[in-house]
N, C-alpha and C positions, 0 to 999 in steps of 0.2 A: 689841464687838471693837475693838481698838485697830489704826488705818491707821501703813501706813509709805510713801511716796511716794519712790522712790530714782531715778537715772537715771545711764546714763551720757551723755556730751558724742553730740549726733548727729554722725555721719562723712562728710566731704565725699568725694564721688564721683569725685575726679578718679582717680582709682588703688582698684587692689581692697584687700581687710583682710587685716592683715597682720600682726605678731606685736603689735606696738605698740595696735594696735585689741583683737585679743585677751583681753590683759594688762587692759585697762579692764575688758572685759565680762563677764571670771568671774569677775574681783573682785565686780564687783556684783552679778553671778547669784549668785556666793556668798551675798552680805549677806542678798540677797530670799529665797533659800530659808530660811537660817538667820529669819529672821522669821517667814516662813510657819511653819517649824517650832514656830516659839512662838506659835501659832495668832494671826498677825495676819493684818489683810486686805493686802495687797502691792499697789502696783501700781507694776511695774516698766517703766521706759520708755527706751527704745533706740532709732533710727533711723539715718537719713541726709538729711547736707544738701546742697540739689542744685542753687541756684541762683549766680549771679555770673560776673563774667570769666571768672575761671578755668577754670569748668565748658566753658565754649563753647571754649577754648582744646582743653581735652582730648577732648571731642565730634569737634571738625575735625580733630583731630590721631589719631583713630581710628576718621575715612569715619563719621562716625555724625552723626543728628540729635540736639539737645540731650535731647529726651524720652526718646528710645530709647534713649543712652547712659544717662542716668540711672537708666533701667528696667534696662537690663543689669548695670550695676554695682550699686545696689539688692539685685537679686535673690543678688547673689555674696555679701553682707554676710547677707542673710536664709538664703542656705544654708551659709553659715560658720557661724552661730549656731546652726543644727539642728545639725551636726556635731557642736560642743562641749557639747552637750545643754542650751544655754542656754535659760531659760524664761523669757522676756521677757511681760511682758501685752500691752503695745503696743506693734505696729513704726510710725512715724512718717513720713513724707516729707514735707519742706518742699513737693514739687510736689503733694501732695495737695487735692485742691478743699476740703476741709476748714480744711486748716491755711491757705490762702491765706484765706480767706473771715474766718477769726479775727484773722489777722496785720490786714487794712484794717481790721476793727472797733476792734482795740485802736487802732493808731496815728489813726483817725478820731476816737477818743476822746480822745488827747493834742491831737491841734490843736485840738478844740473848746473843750476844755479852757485854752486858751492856752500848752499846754507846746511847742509847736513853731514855729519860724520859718524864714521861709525869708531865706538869705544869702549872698552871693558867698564860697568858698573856693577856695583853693589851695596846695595842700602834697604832699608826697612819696606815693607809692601803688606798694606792695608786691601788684603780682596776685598773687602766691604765696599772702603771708597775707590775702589780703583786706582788708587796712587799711591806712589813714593812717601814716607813720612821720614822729617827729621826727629832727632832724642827732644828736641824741645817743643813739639808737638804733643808727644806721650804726656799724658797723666798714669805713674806710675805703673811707666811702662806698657803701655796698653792705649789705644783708639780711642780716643774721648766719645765718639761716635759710637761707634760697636761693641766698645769694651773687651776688646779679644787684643794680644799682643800681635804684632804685625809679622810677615815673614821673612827672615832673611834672605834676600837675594843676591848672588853672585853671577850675571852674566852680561855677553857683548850684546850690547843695543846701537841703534844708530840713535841722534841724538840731533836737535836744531842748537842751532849758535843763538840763543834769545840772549847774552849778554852783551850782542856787537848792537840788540835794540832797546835796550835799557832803557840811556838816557834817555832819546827821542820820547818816548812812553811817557818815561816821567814827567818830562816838561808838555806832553801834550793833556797828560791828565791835571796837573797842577795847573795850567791853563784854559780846562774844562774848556779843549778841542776832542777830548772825549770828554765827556761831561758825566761825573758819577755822583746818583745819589742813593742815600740821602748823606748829609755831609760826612757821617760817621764811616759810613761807608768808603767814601774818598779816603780818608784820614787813616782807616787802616791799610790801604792798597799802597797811598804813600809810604807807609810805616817797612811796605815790605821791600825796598827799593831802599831803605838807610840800613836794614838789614843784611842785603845782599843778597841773589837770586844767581843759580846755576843754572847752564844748557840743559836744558828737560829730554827725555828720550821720547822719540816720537814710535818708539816701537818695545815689541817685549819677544821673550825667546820662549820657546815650548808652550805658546798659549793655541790652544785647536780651532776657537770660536772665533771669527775676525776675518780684517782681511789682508791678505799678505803682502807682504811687501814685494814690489814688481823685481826689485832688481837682486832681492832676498829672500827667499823664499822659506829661510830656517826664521825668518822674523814675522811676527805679525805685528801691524801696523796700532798702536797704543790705543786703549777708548776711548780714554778724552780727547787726542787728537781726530780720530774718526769722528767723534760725537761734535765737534763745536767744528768739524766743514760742512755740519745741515745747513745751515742756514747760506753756505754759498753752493751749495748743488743743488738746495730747492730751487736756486733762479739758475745754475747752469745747463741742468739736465732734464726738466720736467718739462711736459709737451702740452700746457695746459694752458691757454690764454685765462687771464685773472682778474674779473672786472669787478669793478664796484657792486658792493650787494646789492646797493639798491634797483642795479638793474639784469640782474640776475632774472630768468625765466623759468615757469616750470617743465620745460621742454626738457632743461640740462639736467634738472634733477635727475641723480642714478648715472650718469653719463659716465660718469669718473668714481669710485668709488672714497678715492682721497681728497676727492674734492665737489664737497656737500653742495650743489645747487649752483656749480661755477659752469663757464661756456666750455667746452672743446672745440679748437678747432685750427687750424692754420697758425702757426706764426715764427718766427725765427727766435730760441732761446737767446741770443744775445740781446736782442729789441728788446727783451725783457728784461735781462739782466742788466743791460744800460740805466732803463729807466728807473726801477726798485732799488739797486744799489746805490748805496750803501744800507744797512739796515740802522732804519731810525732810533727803535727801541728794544732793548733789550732787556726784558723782566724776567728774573730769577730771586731764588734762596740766599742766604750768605754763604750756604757751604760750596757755593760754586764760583764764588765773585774771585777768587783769583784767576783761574783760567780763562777767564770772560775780560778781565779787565787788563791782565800782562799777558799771557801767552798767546789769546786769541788776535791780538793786534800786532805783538809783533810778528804773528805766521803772516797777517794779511800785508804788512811794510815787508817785509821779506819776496810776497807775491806782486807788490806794486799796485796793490788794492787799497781803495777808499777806506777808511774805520766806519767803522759804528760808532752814530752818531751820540747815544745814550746807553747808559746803563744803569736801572734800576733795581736794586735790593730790596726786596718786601722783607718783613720781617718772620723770624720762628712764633711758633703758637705753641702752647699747651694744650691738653686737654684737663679738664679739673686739675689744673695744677705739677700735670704731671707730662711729661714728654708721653708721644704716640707709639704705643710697643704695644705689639701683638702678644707679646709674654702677658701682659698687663690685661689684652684686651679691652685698651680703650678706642683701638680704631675704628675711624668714622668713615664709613664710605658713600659714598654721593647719594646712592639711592636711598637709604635710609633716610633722608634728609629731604627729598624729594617727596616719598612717599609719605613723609609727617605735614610739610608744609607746601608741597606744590614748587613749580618750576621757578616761578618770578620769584617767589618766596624766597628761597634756598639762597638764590643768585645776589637778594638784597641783604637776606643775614649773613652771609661769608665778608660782605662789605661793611657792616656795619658793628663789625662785636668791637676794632679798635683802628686806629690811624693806619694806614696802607704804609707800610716802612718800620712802623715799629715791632718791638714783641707783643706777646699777649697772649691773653688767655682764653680758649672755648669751653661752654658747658650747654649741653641741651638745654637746662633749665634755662640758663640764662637767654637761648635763642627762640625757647617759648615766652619768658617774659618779652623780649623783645619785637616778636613777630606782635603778640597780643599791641603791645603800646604803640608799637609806630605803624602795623598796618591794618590789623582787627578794627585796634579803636581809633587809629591816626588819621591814616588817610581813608581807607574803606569808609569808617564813619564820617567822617565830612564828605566826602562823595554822596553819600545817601541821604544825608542832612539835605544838601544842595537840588540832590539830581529831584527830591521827592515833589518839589515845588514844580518842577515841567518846563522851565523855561529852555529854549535852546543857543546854541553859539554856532553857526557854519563852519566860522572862517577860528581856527585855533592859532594864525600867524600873525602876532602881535607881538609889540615894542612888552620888555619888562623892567621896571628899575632896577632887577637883580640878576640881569642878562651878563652884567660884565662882571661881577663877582663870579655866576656858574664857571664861565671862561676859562676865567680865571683859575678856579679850582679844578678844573678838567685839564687844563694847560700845566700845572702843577703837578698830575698825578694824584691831586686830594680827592681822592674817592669814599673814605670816610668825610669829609666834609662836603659833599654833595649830598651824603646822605644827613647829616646833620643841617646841609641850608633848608634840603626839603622839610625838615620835621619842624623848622624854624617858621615854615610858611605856614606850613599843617595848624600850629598852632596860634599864629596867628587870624589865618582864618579862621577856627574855630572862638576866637576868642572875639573877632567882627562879628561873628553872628549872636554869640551872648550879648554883643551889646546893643546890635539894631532889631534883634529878634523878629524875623522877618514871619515868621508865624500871627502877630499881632495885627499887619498891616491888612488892611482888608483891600484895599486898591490897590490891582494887579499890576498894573502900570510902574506905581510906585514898588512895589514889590520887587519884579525885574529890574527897576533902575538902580535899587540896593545890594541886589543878589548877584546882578552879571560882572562888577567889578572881583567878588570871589570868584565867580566861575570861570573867572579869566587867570586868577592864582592859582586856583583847581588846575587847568590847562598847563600853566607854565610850571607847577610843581610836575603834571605827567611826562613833560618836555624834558627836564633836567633828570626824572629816572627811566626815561623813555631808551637809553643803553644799558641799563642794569634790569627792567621789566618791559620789554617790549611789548609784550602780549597785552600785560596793564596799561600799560601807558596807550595802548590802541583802545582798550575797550572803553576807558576816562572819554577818549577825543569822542566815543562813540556815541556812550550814553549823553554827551551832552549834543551832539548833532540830533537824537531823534525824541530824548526828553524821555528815553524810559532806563531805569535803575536797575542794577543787577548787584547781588552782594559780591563783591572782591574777594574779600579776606574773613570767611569761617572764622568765629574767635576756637582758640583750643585751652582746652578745660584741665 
């Protein structure tokens, strides 16, 4: 059985999730199902990152201890994720004794190794983003991000040699042996490599929240560095055997609390980590694509570790026009969304306002026009058109001549264009049936033999959003196995 190791970026805790967090995770709940469905083994990984300044900032700033705050918000991202039916294999916390316990192994491994030193710095510090900034980063003088001027820092950190991995990097990315997209995205990673890039500090001095350094103890060990070793401590240190969804039980349900509906039981972490390593796919923001695409590769060349195989950039979104600020009050959080349009709903309009990589723009309005057009009157209505006549299908496993274009866009990442072949279909069949008007024919016979070649487009449009609407996509195979209709999509008024 062929593995596929995908993840989204883990979410730092200082604020709950929110449309923007969303938007990452059912994209890639998508991908994993869609695999699962081509009977691979998945293991899909999500979490939250919950150490650094910042976090203590937001802790005091809402009467909480750092652990409890991070337990609190935590648990808001793991029941935002039930909500949107997402199947994640493993949920991850940076403050897990697990992932801590991995994080000292590896970086005790770079220093022994001679890849770390310890050195006097001082430069610019953006609590917001958790990083270093250089003067030509600043727009006048100030966080393009935060809009707050950054803080002056003066202290000894230890530090990894990422300049001894440069080149290597570059030629494996300009050779797309790491493969970055979308090409834009490539194009500026390359950009920062004609630039020049320094030894990054893999630690910070007088920070409380974190975790410290084994052989330093006045250091604590950097966020980002903590935050991009989840995805190698989720396969080095969890005791969770990880199978295919589809054969998931409801025995396991509850078994593991970080892992929705997965097996417990027996197995050796290395067996695991042999076989999911390296990770396939990596879906994030732009604001994180440097760390993901130089730092994280050279820490793993440094450990003698496989890369990751991919990494993809979705793009930023607005809202009306305007970036997501709680000053503003236009954030959108998942359940509101839920609670307007239902679960499959929500999951198919996050995918479909613009191309998966580019920018863009969100407005409810525009997600109520759109739910009415593509699934009220879209697809809902040709389902009902079809299912009203009674005829039935058993067998939904059938050849389509638009089997190798889905592929193909699934293979691609076009997740807006899956949702656009669908509505392609949508209206093509409704446009079959304006013109054989099956309502005329009084010969049942003849009737079914005009109708079933749609009910088999019906079927394979459910197939192609059957990882964006699972639920729908079951109930489509349903009503046409027993011949009775049910409305899908309420229109909203």
């Amino acid at each position: 059985m062929n593995k596929f190791f995908i993840t989204t970026p883990i979410y730092y805790v200082n604020s709950q999730p929110h449309i923007g967090h969303a938007y990452t995770t059912v994209a890639v709940d998508v991908l994993a199902r869609y695999h699962r469905l081509k009977g691979e083994q998945v293991f899909f990984l999500t979490g939250t990152d919950e150490h650094g300044a910042k976090i203590c900032q937001a802790a005091q700033k809402a009467g909480h201890q750092e652990q409890k705050f991070c337990d609190l918000i935590s648990e808001q991202f793991k029941q935002a994720w039930r909500a949107l039916n997402i199947d994640y294999s493993y949920f991850i916390r940076t403050t897990d004794r697990e992932h801590e316990k991995g994080v000292v192994e590896f970086l005790t491994q770079l220093k022994d190794e001679g890849f770390l030193y310890e050195a006097d710095y001082g430069g610019l510090y953006c609590v917001g983003c958790e990083k270093f900034m250089t003067e030509k980063e600043l727009i006048d003088g100030r966080c393009p991000d935060h809009q707050r001027e950054p803080e002056k820092i003066s202290e000894k950190n230890w530090f990894f040699k990422l300049k001894e991995f440069l080149p290597r990097i570059e030629k494996l990315i300009t050779d797309d042996q790491i493969l970055i997209q979308p090409a834009n995205a490539k194009k500026e990673v390359l950009g920062l490599f004609k630039q020049g890039m320094e030894d990054f500090s893999v630690s910070r001095q007088n920070v409380s929240w974190g975790i410290k350094l084994p052989w330093d103890q006045s250091q604590t060990i950097y966020v980002w560095v903590d935050a991009l070793l989840n995805y190698w401590t989720a396969l080095q240190n969890n005791n969770t055997v990880i199978l295919n969804g589809a054969q998931r039980s409801e025995e396991s349900q509850g078994l593991n609390d970080n892992i929705p509906g997965s097996f417990v039981g027996s197995r050796s972490p290395q067996d695991d980590l042999r076989h999911f390593w390296p990770p396939d796919l990596h879906i994030m923001s732009h604001d994180i694509l440097k760390f993901h695409a130089v730092y994280w590769p050279a820490m793993l060349l440094a450990a003698g570790l496989a890369l990751p195989r991919q990494i993809f950039i979705h793009g930023y979104f607005t809202i009306n026009g305007q970036k997501m600020s709680k000053t503003i009050g236009n954030v959108i959080v998942p359940q509101e969304l839920i609670e307007k349009f239902g679960v499959d709903a929500t999951r198919y309009l996050l995918l479909a306002q613009f191309p998966f990589g580019n920018d863009g723009d969100i407005s409810l309005d525009r997600m109520i026009e759109t739910y009415n057009a593509h699934l009220a009157n879209g697809l809902g209505n040709l389902v009902a058109r079809v299912a009203k006549f009674g005829f039935k299908i058993q067998d939904s496993r059938f050849k389509n001549n638009s089997e190798e274009q889905y592929q193909k866009l699934m293979a691609d990442l076009d997740l807006y264009g899956v949702v656009k072949l669908a509505q392609e279909k949508i209206q093509e069949c409704d446009g079959q049936i304006n013109k054989i008007q099956p309502w005329k024919i009084k010969d049942k016979p003849e009737q079914e033999k005009v109708l079933k070649p749609i009910i088999k487009e019906i079927l394979f449009i459910s197939r192609c959003l059957a990882p964006i609407m699972l639920t729908t996509s079951q109930k489509i195979v349903e009503i046409f196995k027993t011949g009775q209709s049910e409305i899908l999509f309420p229109r909203i008024i």
